[in-house]
C-alpha positions as CSV (number, residue, x, y, z in Angstrom):
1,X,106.3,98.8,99.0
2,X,106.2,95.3,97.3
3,X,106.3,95.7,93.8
4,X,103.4,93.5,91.8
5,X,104.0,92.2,88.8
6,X,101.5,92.6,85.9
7,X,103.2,88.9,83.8
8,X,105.7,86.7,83.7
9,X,108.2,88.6,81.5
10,X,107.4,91.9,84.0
11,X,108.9,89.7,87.1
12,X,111.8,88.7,84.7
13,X,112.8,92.1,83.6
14,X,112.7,93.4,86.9
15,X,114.8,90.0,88.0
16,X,117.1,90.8,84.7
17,X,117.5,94.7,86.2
18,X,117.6,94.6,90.0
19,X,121.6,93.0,90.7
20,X,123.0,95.5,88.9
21,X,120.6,98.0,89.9
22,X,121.7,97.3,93.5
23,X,125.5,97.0,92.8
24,X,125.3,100.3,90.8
25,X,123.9,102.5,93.7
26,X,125.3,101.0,96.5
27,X,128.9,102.5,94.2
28,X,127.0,105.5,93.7
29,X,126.6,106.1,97.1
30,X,130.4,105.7,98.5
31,X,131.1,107.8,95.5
32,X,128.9,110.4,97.3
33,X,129.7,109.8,100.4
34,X,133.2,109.9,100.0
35,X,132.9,113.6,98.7
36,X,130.3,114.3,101.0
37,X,129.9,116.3,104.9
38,X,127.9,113.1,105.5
39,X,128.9,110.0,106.2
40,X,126.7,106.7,105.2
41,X,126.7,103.4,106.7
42,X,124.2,100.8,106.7
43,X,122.1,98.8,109.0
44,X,119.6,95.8,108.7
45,X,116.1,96.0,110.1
46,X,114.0,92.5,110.8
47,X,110.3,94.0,111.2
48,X,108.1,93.9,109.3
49,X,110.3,92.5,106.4
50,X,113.9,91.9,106.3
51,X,115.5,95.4,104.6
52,X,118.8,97.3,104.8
53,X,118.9,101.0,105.3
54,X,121.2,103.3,104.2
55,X,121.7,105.6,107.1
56,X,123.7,109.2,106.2
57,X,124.4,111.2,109.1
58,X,126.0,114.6,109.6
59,X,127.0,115.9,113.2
60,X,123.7,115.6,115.5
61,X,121.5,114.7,112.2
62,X,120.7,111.4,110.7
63,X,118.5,110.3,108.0
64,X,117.7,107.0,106.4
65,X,116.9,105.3,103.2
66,X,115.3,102.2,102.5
67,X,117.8,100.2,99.8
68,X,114.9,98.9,97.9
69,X,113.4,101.8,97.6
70,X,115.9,103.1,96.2
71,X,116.5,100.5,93.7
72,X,112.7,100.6,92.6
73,X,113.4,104.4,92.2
74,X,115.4,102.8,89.0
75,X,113.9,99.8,87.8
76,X,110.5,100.9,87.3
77,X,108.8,103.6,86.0
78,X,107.1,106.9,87.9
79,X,108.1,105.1,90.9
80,X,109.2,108.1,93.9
81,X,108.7,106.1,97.1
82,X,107.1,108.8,98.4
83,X,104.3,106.8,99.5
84,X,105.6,104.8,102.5
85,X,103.2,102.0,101.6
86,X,104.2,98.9,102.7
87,X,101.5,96.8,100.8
88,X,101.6,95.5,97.0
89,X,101.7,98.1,93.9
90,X,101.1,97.2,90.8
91,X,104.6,98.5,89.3
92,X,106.1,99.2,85.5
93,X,109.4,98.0,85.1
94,X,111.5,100.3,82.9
95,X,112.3,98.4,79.6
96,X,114.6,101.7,78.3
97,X,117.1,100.3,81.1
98,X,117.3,97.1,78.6
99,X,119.2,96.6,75.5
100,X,116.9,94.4,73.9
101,X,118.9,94.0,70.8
102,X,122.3,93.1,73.0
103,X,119.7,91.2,75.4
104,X,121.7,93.1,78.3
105,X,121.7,95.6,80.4
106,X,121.6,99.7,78.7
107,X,124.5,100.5,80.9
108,X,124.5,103.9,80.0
109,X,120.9,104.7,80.5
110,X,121.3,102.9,84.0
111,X,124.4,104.4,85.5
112,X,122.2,108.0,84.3
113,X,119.2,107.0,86.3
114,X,120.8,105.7,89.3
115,X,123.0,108.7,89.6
116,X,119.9,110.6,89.5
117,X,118.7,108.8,92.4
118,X,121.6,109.0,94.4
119,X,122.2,112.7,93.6
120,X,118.8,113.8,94.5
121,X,119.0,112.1,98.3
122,X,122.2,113.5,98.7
123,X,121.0,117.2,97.0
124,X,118.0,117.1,99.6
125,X,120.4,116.7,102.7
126,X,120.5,119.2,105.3
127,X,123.3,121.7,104.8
Protein backbone atom coordinates (compact mmCIF):
# COMPACT_ATOMS: atom_id res chain seq x y z
CA UNK A 1 0.00 0.00 0.00
CA UNK A 2 1.19 3.66 -0.61
CA UNK A 3 -0.19 5.75 1.94
CA UNK A 4 -1.93 9.15 0.47
CA UNK A 5 -1.86 12.07 2.17
CA UNK A 6 -4.95 14.15 2.72
CA UNK A 7 -2.43 17.96 3.35
CA UNK A 8 0.65 19.08 3.89
CA UNK A 9 0.94 18.80 7.64
CA UNK A 10 -0.61 14.88 7.17
CA UNK A 11 2.72 14.14 4.94
CA UNK A 12 4.72 15.96 7.77
CA UNK A 13 3.39 14.08 10.67
CA UNK A 14 3.77 10.85 9.11
CA UNK A 15 7.54 12.23 8.02
CA UNK A 16 7.84 13.45 11.90
CA UNK A 17 6.65 9.63 13.00
CA UNK A 18 8.03 7.10 10.50
CA UNK A 19 12.25 6.98 11.71
CA UNK A 20 11.41 6.22 14.88
CA UNK A 21 8.62 4.16 14.03
CA UNK A 22 10.97 2.06 11.98
CA UNK A 23 13.89 2.04 14.55
CA UNK A 24 11.39 1.07 17.26
CA UNK A 25 10.08 -2.22 15.61
CA UNK A 26 12.94 -3.27 13.95
CA UNK A 27 14.23 -3.49 18.26
CA UNK A 28 11.01 -4.89 18.90
CA UNK A 29 11.48 -7.56 16.70
CA UNK A 30 15.15 -8.90 17.83
CA UNK A 31 13.62 -8.46 21.26
CA UNK A 32 11.20 -11.11 20.02
CA UNK A 33 13.14 -13.00 18.14
CA UNK A 34 15.78 -13.39 20.53
CA UNK A 35 13.07 -15.06 22.99
CA UNK A 36 11.48 -16.66 20.24
CA UNK A 37 11.45 -20.66 18.44
CA UNK A 38 11.73 -18.50 15.33
CA UNK A 39 14.38 -16.97 14.01
CA UNK A 40 13.99 -13.44 11.79
CA UNK A 41 16.17 -12.14 9.25
CA UNK A 42 15.58 -9.93 6.49
CA UNK A 43 15.73 -9.65 2.82
CA UNK A 44 15.27 -6.84 0.11
CA UNK A 45 12.87 -7.28 -2.74
CA UNK A 46 13.23 -4.95 -6.09
CA UNK A 47 9.71 -5.69 -7.86
CA UNK A 48 7.41 -3.88 -7.98
CA UNK A 49 8.84 -1.26 -5.48
CA UNK A 50 11.94 -1.41 -3.57
CA UNK A 51 10.87 -3.06 0.12
CA UNK A 52 12.51 -5.14 2.89
CA UNK A 53 10.89 -8.11 4.42
CA UNK A 54 11.13 -9.42 7.55
CA UNK A 55 11.27 -13.13 7.03
CA UNK A 56 10.66 -15.40 10.55
CA UNK A 57 11.11 -18.94 10.05
CA UNK A 58 10.89 -21.98 12.24
CA UNK A 59 12.11 -25.53 11.16
CA UNK A 60 10.48 -26.27 7.48
CA UNK A 61 8.05 -23.00 7.97
CA UNK A 62 8.70 -19.52 6.85
CA UNK A 63 6.63 -16.51 6.82
CA UNK A 64 7.12 -12.86 5.83
CA UNK A 65 6.36 -9.37 6.64
CA UNK A 66 6.47 -6.46 4.70
CA UNK A 67 8.61 -3.65 6.95
CA UNK A 68 6.28 -0.83 5.87
CA UNK A 69 3.54 -2.43 6.51
CA UNK A 70 4.40 -2.86 9.59
CA UNK A 71 5.34 0.58 10.24
CA UNK A 72 1.89 1.91 8.86
CA UNK A 73 0.37 -0.66 11.36
CA UNK A 74 1.70 2.32 13.74
CA UNK A 75 1.70 5.53 12.32
CA UNK A 76 -1.79 5.70 11.13
CA UNK A 77 -4.90 4.97 12.32
CA UNK A 78 -7.28 1.68 11.60
CA UNK A 79 -4.62 0.76 9.35
CA UNK A 80 -4.28 -3.61 9.48
CA UNK A 81 -2.55 -4.31 6.11
CA UNK A 82 -4.75 -6.84 5.63
CA UNK A 83 -5.62 -5.70 2.33
CA UNK A 84 -2.57 -6.50 0.16
CA UNK A 85 -3.30 -3.52 -1.94
CA UNK A 86 -0.47 -2.23 -3.62
CA UNK A 87 -2.15 1.04 -4.99
CA UNK A 88 -2.72 4.53 -3.02
CA UNK A 89 -4.97 4.78 0.25
CA UNK A 90 -6.07 7.66 1.53
CA UNK A 91 -4.48 7.13 5.15
CA UNK A 92 -4.91 8.95 8.85
CA UNK A 93 -1.83 9.45 10.56
CA UNK A 94 -2.13 8.95 14.30
CA UNK A 95 -1.63 12.40 15.99
CA UNK A 96 -1.97 10.48 19.77
CA UNK A 97 1.65 9.16 18.75
CA UNK A 98 2.66 13.12 19.02
CA UNK A 99 3.42 15.27 21.94
CA UNK A 100 2.17 18.33 20.52
CA UNK A 101 2.98 20.37 23.57
CA UNK A 102 6.83 18.84 23.71
CA UNK A 103 6.50 19.07 19.70
CA UNK A 104 8.09 15.36 19.93
CA UNK A 105 7.53 12.14 19.70
CA UNK A 106 4.76 10.42 22.68
CA UNK A 107 7.41 7.86 23.37
CA UNK A 108 5.28 6.06 25.59
CA UNK A 109 2.22 5.79 23.45
CA UNK A 110 4.58 4.55 20.58
CA UNK A 111 6.81 1.96 22.10
CA UNK A 112 2.77 0.64 23.36
CA UNK A 113 1.60 0.51 19.80
CA UNK A 114 4.58 -0.96 18.18
CA UNK A 115 4.79 -3.61 20.70
CA UNK A 116 1.37 -4.39 19.89
CA UNK A 117 2.31 -4.85 16.45
CA UNK A 118 5.22 -6.89 16.91
CA UNK A 119 3.49 -9.02 19.57
CA UNK A 120 0.53 -9.89 17.50
CA UNK A 121 2.80 -11.29 14.33
CA UNK A 122 4.73 -13.11 16.59
CA UNK A 123 1.34 -14.34 18.81
CA UNK A 124 -0.12 -15.51 15.21
CA UNK A 125 2.98 -17.73 14.44
CA UNK A 126 2.67 -21.34 13.99
CA UNK A 127 3.44 -23.27 17.14
Amino acid sequence: MIPKFTDELAWEQAEFLMQPIYIRIIDLIRQYSDVSSWEASYIEAEIPHPTHYLCLQSNDRQVKFEIWDLCYRVCFQGYDGSSGERESRVVAVDTSLIDLAARDVDWQRLDDKAEGVVASIFASLPQ
